[in-house]
N, C-alpha and C positions, 0 to 999 in steps of 0.2 A: 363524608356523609354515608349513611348508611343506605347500600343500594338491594331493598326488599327483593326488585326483580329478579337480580342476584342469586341472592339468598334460595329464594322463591326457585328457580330454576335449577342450582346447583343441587337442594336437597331433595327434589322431588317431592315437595310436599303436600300433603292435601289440604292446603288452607290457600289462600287468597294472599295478594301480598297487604293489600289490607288490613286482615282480619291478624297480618302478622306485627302489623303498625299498631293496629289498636292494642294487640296482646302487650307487646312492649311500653305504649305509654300508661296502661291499666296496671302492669308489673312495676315500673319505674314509680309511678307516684303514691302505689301502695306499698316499695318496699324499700324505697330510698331515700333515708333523713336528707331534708334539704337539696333535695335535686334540681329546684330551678336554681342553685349557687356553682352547680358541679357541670364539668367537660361532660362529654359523650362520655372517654376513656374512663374517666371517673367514675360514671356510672355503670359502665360496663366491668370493669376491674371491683366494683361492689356488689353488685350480682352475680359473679363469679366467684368471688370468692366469701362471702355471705348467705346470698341466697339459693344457691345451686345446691351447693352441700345439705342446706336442710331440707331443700326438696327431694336429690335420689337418696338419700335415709328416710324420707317419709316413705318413697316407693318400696326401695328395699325394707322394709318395714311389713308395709302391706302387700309385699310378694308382685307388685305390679312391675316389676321392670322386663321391658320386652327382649330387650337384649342388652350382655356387657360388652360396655366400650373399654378398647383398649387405654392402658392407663399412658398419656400422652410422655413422651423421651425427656422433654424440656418442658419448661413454664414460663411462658411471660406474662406478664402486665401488659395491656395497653398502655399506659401511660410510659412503662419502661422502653416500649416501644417508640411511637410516636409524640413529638411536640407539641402541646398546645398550644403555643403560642402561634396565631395566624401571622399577627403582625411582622415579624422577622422577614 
């Protein structure tokens, strides 16, 4: 499960953890075909690598990007990561 206060804490953010739930399930069910069928991993692994991308090209686009992140060494999937399967 995804732990907001986590999140919330480790990035210093000025949002709510909240407002960071609401953001996610407003994202998730406007940009993920069939999301009540898909894992978390699933739909985290389709937001990354679908909708992220069209997002910092819209920034880079319209010149809004605050800062460049370093381009990450390795890539994983969630899903390549962890099991879905509870049951096991």
């Amino acid at each position: 499960m995804l732990n907001l206060e986590e999140l919330y804490n480790m990035n210093r953010l000025d949002v709510t953890p909240y407002s960071l739930q609401r953001y996610f399930y407003r994202l998730k069910v406007s940009k993920v075909p069939l999301w009540q069928n898909k894992t978390f991993c699933e739909i985290m692994d389709f937001l990354s690598s679908k909708v992220l991308p069209k997002y910092e090209d819209y920034l880079h686009k319209a010149g809004l990007e605050s800062e460049s992140r370093p381009e990450p060494q390795e890539c994983f999937l969630l899903s390549d990561i962890f099991n879905d399967s509870a049951d096991e």
